[in-house]
LUMSE-161249 format. One record per atom (N, C-alpha, C): x, z negated, y negated; residue number from 1; chain. Coordinates in nm, 3 decimals. Example, Ala and Ser with C-alpha at 12.3 -4.5 7.8 and 13.67 -1.06 7.14 Angstrom:
# LUMSE-161249
PT        u        w        v  pos  unit
PT    1.319   -0.780    0.569    1     A
PT    1.230   -0.780    0.450    1     A
PT    1.320   -0.780    0.330    1     A
PT    1.285   -0.708    0.225    2     A
PT    1.367   -0.714    0.106    2     A
PT    1.290   -0.787   -0.003    2     A
***
This chain:
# LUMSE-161249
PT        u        w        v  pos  unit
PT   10.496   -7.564  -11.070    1     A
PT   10.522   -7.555  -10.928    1     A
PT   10.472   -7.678  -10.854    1     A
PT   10.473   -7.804  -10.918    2     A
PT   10.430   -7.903  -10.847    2     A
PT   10.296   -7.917  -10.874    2     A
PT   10.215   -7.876  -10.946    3     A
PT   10.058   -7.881  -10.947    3     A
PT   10.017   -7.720  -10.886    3     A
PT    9.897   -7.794  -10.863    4     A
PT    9.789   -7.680  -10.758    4     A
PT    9.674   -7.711  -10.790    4     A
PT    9.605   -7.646  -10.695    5     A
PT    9.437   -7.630  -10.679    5     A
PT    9.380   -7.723  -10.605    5     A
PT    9.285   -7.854  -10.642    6     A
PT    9.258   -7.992  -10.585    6     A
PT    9.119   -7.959  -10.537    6     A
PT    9.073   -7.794  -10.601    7     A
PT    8.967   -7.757  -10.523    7     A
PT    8.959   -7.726  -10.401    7     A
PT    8.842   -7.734  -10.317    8     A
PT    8.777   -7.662  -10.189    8     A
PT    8.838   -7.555  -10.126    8     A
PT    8.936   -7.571  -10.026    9     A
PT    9.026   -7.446   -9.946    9     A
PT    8.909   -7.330   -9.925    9     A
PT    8.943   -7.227   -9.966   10     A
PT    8.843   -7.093   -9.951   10     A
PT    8.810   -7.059   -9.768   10     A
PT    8.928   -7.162   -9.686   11     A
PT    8.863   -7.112   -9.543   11     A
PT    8.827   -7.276   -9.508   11     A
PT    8.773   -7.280   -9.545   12     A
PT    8.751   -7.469   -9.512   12     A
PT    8.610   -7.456   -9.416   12     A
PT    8.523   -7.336   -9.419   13     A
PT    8.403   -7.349   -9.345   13     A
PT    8.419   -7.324   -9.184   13     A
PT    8.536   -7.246   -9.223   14     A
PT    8.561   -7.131   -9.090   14     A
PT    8.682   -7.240   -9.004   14     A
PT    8.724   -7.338   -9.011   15     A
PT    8.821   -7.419   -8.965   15     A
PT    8.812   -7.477   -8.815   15     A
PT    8.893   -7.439   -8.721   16     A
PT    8.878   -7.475   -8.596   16     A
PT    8.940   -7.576   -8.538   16     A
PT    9.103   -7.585   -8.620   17     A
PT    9.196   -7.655   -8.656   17     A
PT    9.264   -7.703   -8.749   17     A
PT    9.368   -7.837   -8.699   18     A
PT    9.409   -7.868   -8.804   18     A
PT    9.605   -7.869   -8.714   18     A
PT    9.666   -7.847   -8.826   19     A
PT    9.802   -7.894   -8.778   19     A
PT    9.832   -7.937   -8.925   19     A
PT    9.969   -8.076   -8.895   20     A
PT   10.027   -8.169   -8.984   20     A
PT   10.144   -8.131   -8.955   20     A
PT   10.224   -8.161   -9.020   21     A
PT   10.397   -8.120   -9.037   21     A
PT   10.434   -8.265   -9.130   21     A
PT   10.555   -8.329   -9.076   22     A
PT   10.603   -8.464   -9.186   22     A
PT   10.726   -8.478   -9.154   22     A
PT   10.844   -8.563   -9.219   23     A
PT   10.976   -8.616   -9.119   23     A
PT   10.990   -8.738   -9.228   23     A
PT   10.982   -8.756   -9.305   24     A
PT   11.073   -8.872   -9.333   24     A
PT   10.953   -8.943   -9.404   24     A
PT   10.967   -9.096   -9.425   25     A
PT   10.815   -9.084   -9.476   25     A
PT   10.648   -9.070   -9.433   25     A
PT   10.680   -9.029   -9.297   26     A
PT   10.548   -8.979   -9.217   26     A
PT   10.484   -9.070   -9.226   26     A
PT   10.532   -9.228   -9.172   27     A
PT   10.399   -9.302   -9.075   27     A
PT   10.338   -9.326   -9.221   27     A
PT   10.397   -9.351   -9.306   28     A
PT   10.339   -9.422   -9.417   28     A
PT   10.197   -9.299   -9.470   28     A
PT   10.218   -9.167   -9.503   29     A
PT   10.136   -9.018   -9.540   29     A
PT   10.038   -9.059   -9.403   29     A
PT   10.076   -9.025   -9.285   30     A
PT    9.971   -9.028   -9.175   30     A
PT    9.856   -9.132   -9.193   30     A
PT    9.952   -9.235   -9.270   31     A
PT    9.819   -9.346   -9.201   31     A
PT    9.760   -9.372   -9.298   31     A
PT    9.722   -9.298   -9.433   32     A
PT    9.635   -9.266   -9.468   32     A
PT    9.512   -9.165   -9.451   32     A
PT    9.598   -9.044   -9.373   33     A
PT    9.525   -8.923   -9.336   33     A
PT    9.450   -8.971   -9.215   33     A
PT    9.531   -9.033   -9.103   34     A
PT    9.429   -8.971   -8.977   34     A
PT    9.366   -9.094   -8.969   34     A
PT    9.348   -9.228   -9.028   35     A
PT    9.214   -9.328   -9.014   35     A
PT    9.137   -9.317   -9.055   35     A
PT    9.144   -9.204   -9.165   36     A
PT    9.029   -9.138   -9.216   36     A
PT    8.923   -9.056   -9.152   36     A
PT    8.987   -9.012   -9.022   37     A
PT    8.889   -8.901   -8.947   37     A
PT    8.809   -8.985   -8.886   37     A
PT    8.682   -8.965   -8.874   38     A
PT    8.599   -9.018   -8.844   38     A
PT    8.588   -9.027   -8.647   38     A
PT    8.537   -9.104   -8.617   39     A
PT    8.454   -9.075   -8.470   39     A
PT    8.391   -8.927   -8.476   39     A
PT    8.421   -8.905   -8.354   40     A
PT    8.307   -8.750   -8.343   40     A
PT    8.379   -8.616   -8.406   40     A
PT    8.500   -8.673   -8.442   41     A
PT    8.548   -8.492   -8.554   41     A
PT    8.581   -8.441   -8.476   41     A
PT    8.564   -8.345   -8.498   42     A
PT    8.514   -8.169   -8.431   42     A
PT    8.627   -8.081   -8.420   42     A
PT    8.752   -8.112   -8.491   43     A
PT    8.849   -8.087   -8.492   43     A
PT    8.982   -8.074   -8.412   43     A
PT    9.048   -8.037   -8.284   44     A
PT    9.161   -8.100   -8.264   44     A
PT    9.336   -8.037   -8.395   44     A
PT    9.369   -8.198   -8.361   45     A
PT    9.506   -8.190   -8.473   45     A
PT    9.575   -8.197   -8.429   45     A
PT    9.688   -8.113   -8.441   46     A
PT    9.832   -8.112   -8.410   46     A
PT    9.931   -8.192   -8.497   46     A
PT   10.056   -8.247   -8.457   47     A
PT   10.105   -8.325   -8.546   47     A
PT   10.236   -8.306   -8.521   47     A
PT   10.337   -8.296   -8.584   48     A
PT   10.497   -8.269   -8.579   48     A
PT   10.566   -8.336   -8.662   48     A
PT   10.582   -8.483   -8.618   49     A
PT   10.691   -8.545   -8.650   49     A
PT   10.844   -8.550   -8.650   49     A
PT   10.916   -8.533   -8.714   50     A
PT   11.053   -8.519   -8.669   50     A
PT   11.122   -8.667   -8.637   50     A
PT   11.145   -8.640   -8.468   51     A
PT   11.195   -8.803   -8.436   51     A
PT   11.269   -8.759   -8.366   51     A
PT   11.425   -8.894   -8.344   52     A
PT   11.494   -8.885   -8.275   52     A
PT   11.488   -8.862   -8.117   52     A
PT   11.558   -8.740   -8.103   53     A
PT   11.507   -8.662   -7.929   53     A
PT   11.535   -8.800   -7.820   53     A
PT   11.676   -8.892   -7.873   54     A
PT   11.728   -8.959   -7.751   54     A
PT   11.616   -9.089   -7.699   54     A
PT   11.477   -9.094   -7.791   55     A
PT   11.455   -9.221   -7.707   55     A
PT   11.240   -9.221   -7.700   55     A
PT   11.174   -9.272   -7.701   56     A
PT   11.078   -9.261   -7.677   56     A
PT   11.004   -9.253   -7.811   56     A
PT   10.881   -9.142   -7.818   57     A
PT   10.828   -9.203   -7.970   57     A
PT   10.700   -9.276   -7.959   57     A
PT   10.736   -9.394   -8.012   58     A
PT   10.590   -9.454   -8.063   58     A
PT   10.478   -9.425   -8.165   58     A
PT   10.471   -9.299   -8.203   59     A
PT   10.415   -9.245   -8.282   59     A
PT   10.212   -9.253   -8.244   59     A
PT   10.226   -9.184   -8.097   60     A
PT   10.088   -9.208   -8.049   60     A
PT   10.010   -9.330   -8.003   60     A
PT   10.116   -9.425   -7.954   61     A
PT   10.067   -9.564   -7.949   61     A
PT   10.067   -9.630   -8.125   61     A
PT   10.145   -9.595   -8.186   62     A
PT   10.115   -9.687   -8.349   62     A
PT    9.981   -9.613   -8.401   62     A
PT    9.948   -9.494   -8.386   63     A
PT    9.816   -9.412   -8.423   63     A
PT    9.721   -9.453   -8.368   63     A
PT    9.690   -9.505   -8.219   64     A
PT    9.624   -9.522   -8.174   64     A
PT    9.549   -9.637   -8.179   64     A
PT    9.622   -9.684   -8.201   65     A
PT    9.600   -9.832   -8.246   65     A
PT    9.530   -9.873   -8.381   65     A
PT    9.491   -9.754   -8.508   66     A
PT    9.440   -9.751   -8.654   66     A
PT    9.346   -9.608   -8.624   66     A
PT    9.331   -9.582   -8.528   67     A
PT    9.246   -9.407   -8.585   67     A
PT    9.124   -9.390   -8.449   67     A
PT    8.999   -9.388   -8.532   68     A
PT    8.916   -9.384   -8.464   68     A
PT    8.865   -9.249   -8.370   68     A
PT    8.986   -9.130   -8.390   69     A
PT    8.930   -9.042   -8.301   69     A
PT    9.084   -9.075   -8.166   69     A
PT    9.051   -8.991   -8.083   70     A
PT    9.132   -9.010   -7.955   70     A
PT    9.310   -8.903   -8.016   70     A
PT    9.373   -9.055   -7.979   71     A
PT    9.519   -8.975   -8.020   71     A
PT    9.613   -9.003   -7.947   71     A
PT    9.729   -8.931   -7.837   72     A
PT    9.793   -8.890   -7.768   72     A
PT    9.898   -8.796   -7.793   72     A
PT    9.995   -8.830   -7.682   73     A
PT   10.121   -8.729   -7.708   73     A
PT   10.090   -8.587   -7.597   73     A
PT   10.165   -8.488   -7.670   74     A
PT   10.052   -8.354   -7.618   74     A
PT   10.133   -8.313   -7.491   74     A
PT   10.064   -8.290   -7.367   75     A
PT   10.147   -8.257   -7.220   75     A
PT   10.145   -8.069   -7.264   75     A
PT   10.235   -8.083   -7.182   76     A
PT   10.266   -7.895   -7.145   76     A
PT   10.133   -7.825   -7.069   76     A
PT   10.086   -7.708   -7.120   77     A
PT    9.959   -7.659   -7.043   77     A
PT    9.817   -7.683   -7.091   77     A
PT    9.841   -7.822   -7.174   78     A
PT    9.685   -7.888   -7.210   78     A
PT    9.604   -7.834   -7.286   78     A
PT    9.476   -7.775   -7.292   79     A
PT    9.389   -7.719   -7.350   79     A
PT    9.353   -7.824   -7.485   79     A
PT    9.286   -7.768   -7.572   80     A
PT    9.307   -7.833   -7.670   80     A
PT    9.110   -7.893   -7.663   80     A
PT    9.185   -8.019   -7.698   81     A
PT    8.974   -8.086   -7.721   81     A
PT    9.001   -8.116   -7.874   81     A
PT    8.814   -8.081   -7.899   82     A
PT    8.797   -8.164   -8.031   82     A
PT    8.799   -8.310   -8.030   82     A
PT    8.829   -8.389   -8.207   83     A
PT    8.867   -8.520   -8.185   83     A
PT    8.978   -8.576   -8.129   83     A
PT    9.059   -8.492   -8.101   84     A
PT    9.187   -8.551   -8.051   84     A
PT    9.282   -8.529   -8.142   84     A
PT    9.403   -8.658   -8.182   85     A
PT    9.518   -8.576   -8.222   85     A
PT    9.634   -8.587   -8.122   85     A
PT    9.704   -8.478   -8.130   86     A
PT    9.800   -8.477   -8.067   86     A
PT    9.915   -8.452   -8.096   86     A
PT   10.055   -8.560   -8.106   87     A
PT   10.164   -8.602   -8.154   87     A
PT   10.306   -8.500   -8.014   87     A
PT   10.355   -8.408   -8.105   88     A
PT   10.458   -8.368   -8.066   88     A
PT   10.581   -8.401   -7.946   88     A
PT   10.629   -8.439   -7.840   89     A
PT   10.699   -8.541   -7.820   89     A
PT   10.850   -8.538   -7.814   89     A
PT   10.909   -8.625   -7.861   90     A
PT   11.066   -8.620   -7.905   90     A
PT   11.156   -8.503   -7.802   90     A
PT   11.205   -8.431   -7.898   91     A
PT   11.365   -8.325   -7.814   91     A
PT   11.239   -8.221   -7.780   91     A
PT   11.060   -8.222   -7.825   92     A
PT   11.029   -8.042   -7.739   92     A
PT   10.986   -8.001   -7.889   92     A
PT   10.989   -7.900   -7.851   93     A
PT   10.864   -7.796   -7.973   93     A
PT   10.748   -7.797   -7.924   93     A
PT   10.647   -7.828   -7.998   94     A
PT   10.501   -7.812   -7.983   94     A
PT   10.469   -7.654   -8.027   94     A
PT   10.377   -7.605   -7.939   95     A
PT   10.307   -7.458   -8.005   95     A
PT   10.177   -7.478   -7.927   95     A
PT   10.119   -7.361   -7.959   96     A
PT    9.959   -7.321   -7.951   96     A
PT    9.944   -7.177   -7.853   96     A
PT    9.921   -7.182   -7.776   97     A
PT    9.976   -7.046   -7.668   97     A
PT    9.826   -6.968   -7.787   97     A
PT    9.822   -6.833   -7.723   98     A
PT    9.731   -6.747   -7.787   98     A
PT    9.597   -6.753   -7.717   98     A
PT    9.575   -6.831   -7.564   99     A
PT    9.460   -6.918   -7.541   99     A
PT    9.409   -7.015   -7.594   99     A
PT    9.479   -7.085   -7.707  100     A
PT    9.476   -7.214   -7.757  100     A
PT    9.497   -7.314   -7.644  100     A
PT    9.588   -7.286   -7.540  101     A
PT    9.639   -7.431   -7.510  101     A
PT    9.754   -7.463   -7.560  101     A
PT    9.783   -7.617   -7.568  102     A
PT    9.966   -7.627   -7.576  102     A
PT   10.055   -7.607   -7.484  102     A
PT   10.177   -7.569   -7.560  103     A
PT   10.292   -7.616   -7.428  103     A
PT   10.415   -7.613   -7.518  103     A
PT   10.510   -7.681   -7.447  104     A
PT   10.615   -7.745   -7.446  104     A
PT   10.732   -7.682   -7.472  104     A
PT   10.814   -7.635   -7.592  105     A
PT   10.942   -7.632   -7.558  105     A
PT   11.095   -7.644   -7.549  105     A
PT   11.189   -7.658   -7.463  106     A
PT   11.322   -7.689   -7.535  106     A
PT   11.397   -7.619   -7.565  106     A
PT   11.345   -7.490   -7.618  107     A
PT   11.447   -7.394   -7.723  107     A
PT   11.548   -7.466   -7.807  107     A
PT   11.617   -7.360   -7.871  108     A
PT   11.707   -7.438   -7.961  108     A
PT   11.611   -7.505   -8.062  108     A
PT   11.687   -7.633   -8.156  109     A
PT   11.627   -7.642   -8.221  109     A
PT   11.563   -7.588   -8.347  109     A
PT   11.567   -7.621   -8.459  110     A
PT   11.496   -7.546   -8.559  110     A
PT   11.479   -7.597   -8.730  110     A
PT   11.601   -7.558   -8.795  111     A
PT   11.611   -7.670   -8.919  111     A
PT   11.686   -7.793   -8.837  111     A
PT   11.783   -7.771   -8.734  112     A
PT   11.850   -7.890   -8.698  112     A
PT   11.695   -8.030   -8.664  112     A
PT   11.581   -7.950   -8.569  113     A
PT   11.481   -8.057   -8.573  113     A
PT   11.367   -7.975   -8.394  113     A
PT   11.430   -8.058   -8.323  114     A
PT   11.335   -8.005   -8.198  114     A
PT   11.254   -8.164   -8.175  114     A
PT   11.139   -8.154   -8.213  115     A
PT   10.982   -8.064   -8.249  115     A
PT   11.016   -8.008   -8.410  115     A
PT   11.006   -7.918   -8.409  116     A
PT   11.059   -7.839   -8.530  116     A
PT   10.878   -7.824   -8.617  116     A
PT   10.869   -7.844   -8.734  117     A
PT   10.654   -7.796   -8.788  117     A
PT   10.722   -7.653   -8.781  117     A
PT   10.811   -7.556   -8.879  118     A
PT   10.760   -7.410   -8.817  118     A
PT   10.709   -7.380   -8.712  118     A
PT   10.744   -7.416   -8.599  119     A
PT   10.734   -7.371   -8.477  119     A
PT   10.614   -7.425   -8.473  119     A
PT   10.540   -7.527   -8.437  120     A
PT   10.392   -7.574   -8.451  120     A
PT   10.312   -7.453   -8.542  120     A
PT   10.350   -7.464   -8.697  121     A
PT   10.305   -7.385   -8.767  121     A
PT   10.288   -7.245   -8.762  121     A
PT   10.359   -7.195   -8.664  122     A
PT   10.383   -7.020   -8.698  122     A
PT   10.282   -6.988   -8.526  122     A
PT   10.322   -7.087   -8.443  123     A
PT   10.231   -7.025   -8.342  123     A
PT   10.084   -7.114   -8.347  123     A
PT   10.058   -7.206   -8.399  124     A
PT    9.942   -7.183   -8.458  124     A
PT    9.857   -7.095   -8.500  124     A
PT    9.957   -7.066   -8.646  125     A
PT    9.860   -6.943   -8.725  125     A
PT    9.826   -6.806   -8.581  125     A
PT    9.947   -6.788   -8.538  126     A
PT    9.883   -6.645   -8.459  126     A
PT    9.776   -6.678   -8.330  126     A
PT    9.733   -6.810   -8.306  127     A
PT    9.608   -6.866   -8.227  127     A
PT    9.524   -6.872   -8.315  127     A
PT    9.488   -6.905   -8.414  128     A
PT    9.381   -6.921   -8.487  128     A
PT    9.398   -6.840   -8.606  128     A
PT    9.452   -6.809   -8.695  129     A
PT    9.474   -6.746   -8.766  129     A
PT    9.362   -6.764   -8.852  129     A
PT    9.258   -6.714   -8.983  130     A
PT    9.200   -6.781   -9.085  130     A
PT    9.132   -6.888   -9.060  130     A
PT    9.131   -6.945   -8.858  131     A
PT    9.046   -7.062   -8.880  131     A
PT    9.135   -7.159   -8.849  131     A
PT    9.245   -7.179   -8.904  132     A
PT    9.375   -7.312   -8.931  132     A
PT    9.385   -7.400   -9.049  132     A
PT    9.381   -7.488   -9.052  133     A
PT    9.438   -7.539   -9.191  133     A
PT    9.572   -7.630   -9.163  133     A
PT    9.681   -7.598   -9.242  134     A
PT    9.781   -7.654   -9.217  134     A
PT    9.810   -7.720   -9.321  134     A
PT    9.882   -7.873   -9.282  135     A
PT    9.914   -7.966   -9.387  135     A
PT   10.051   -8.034   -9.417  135     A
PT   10.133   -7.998   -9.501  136     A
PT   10.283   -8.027   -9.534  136     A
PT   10.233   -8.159   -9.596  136     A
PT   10.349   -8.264   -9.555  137     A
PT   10.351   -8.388   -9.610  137     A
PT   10.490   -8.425   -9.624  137     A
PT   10.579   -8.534   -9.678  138     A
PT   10.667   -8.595   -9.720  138     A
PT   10.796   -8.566   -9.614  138     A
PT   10.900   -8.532   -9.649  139     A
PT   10.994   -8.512   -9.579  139     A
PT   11.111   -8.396   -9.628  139     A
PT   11.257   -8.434   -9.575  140     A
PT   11.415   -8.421   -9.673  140     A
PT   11.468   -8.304   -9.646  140     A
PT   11.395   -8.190   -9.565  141     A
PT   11.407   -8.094   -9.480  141     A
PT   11.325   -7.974   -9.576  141     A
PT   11.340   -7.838   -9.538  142     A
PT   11.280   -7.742   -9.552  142     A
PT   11.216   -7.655   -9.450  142     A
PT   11.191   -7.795   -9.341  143     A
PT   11.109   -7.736   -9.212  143     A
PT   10.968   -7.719   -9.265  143     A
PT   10.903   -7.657   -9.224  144     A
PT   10.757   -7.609   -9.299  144     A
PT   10.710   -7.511   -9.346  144     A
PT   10.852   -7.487   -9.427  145     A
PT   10.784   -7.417   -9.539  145     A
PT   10.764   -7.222   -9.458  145     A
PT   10.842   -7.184   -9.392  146     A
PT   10.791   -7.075   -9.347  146     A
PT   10.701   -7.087   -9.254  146     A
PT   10.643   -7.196   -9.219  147     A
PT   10.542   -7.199   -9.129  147     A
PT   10.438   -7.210   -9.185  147     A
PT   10.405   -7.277   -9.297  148     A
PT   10.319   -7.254   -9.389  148     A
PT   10.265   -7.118   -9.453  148     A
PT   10.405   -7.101   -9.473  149     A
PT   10.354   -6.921   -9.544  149     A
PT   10.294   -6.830   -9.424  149     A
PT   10.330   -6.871   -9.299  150     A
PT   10.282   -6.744   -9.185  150     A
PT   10.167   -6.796   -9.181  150     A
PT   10.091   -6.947   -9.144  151     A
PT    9.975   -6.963   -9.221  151     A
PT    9.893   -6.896   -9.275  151     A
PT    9.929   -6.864   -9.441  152     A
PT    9.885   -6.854   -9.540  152     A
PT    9.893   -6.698   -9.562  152     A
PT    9.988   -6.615   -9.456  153     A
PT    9.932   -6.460   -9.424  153     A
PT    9.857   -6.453   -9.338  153     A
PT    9.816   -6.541   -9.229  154     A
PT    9.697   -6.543   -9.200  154     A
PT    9.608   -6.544   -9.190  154     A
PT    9.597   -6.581   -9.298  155     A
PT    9.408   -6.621   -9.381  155     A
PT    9.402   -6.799   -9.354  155     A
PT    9.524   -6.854   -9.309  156     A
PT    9.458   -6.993   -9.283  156     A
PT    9.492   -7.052   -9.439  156     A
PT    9.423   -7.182   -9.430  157     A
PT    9.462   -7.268   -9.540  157     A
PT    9.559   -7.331   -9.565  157     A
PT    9.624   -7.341   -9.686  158     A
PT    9.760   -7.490   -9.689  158     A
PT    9.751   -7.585   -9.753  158     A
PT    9.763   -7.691   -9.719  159     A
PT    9.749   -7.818   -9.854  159     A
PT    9.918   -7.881   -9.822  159     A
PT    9.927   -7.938   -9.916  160     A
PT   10.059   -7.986   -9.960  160     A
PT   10.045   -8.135   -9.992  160     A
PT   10.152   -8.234   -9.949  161     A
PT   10.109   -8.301  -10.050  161     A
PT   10.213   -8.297  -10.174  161     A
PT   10.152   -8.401  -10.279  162     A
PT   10.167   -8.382  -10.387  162     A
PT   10.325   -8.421  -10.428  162     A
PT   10.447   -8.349  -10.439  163     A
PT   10.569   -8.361  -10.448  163     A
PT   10.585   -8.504  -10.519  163     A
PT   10.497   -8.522  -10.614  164     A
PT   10.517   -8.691  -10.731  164     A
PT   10.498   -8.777  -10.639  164     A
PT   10.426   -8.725  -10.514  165     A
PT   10.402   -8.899  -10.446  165     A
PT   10.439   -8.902  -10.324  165     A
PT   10.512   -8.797  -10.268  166     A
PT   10.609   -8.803  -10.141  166     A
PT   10.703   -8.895  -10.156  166     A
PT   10.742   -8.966  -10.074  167     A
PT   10.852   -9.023  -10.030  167     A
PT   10.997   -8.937  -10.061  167     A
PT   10.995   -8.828   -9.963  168     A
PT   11.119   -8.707  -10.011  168     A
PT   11.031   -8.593  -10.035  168     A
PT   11.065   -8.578  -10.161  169     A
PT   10.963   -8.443  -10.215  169     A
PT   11.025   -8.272  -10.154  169     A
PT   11.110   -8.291  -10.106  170     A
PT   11.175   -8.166  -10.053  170     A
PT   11.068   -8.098   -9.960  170     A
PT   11.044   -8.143   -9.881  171     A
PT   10.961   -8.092   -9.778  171     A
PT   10.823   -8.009   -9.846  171     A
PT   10.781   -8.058   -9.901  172     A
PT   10.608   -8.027   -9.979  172     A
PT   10.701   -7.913  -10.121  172     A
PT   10.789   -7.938  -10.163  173     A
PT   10.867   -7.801  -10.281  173     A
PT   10.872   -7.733  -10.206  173     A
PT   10.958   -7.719  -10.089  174     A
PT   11.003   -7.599  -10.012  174     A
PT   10.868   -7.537   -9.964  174     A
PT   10.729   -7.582   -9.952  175     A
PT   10.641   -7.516   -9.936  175     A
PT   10.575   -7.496  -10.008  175     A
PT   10.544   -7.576  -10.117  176     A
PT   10.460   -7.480  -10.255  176     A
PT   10.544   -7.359  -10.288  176     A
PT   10.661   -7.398  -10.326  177     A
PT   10.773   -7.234  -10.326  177     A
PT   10.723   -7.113  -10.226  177     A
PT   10.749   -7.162  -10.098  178     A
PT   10.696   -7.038   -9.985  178     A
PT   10.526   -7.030   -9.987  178     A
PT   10.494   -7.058  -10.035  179     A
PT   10.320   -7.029  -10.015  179     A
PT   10.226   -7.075  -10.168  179     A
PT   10.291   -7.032  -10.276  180     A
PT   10.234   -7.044  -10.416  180     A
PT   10.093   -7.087  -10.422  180     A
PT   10.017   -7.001  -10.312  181     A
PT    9.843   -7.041  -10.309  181     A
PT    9.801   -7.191  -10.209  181     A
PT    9.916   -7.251  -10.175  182     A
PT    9.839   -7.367  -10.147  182     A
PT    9.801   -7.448  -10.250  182     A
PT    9.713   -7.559  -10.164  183     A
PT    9.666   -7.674  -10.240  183     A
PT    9.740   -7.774  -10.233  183     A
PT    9.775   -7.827  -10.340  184     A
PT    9.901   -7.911  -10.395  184     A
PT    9.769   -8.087  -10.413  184     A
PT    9.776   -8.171  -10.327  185     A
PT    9.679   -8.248  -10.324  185     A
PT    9.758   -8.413  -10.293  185     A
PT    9.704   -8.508  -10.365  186     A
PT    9.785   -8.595  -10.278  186     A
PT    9.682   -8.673  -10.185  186     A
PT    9.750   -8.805  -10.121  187     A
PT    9.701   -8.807  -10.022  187     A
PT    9.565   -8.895   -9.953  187     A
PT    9.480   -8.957  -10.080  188     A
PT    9.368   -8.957  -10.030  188     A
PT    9.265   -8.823  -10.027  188     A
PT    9.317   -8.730  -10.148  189     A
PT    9.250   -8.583  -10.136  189     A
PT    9.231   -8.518   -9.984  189     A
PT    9.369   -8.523   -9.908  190     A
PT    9.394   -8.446   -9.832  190     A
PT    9.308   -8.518   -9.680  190     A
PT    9.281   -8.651   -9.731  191     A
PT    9.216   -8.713   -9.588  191     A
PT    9.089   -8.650   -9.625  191     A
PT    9.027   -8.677   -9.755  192     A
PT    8.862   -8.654   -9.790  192     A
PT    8.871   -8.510   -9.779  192     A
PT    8.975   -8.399   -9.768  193     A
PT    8.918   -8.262   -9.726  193     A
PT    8.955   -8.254   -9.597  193     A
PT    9.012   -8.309   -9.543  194     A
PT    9.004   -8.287   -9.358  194     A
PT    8.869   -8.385   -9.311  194     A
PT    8.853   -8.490   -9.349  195     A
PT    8.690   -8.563   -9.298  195     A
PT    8.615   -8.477   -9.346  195     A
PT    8.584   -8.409   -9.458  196     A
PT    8.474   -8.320   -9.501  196     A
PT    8.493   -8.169   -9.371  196     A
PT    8.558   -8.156   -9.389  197     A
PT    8.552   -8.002   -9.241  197     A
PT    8.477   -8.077   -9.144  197     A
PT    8.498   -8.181   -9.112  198     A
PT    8.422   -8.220   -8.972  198     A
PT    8.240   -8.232   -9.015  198     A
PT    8.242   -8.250   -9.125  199     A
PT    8.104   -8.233   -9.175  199     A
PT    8.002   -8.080   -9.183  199     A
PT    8.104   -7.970   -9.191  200     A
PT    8.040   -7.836   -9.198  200     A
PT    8.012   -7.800   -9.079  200     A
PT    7.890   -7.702   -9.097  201     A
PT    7.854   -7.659   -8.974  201     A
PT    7.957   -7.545   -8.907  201     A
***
């Protein structure tokens, strides 16, 4: 259950997007992944941190500050650009309208977590659907994991990281469990297959 496939995601050509899912453990997983993306990636990324709603997150200013593509916290309405990532912001849910813009919301929460990754994850997949790749990383929760699998009936891709080298391995089990066919990768893998998408035509 904790090993996977370190090969080439079968929709890796067709990829329009990317969304990240993390909570505990994050900055440390992130900041290997997104200084990796190069200038120029072609990509925009979604990102769902689980942070405390009551106060401001520094998530997009600490990113911004190590990652050479353009990274920001995501406004309500905003169309999505390539090269950008865009960080969730404390107490909303992030989603993907079926135009591919974002917006904002304060539903209940979700797994006791508003920015909840299902919610990122599940309206994702139905905006893009086989051209998504979604990425579970370190965290004490079992937020993800059905957002992953709606994903992964979508035709999009999943990578995981690797339960041995999470911080809290809960998060990345609860989604190899719900989505058996992801890629179970740790985490310089998972930067060198998100910089490689920005490379395909």
């Amino acid at each position: 259950m904790t090993t996977g496939s370190p090969l080439p995601v079968p929709h890796a050509p067709r990829a329009e997007a990317v969304v990240i899912g993390a909570s505990a453990g994050a900055v440390d997983a992130l900041s290997v992944i997104l200084p990796a993306l190069p200038e120029g990636y072609p990509l925009p990324v979604m990102v769902v941190v689980h942070v405390p709603p009551n106060k401001k997150s520094i998530m997009a200013e600490l990113f911004r500050n190590k990652c050479r593509v353009d990274v920001r916290e995501a406004d309500d309405k905003e169309p999505l650009a390539p090269g950008t990532v865009y960080f969730a912001p404390p107490d909303y849910h992030l989603l993907v309208e079926p135009d591919r813009r974002l917006s904002l919301s304060s539903e209940e929460p979700v797994h006791y977590s508003r920015p909840a990754i299902d919610v990122l994850f599940e309206s994702a997949a139905d905006a893009f659907g086989p051209a998504l790749v979604a990425v579970l990383l370190t965290g004490a929760s079992s937020d993800g994991a059905c957002g992953l699998k709606a994903v992964c009936d979508a035709g999009g891709a999943a990578l995981v990281q690797h339960p041995d080298e999470a911080a809290m391995p809960t998060m990345p089990r609860a989604g190899i469990a719900a989505c058996p066919k992801a890629s179970v990768m740790y985490l310089e893998q998972i930067a060198g297959h998100l910089r490689d998408l920005g490379r395909r035509p």
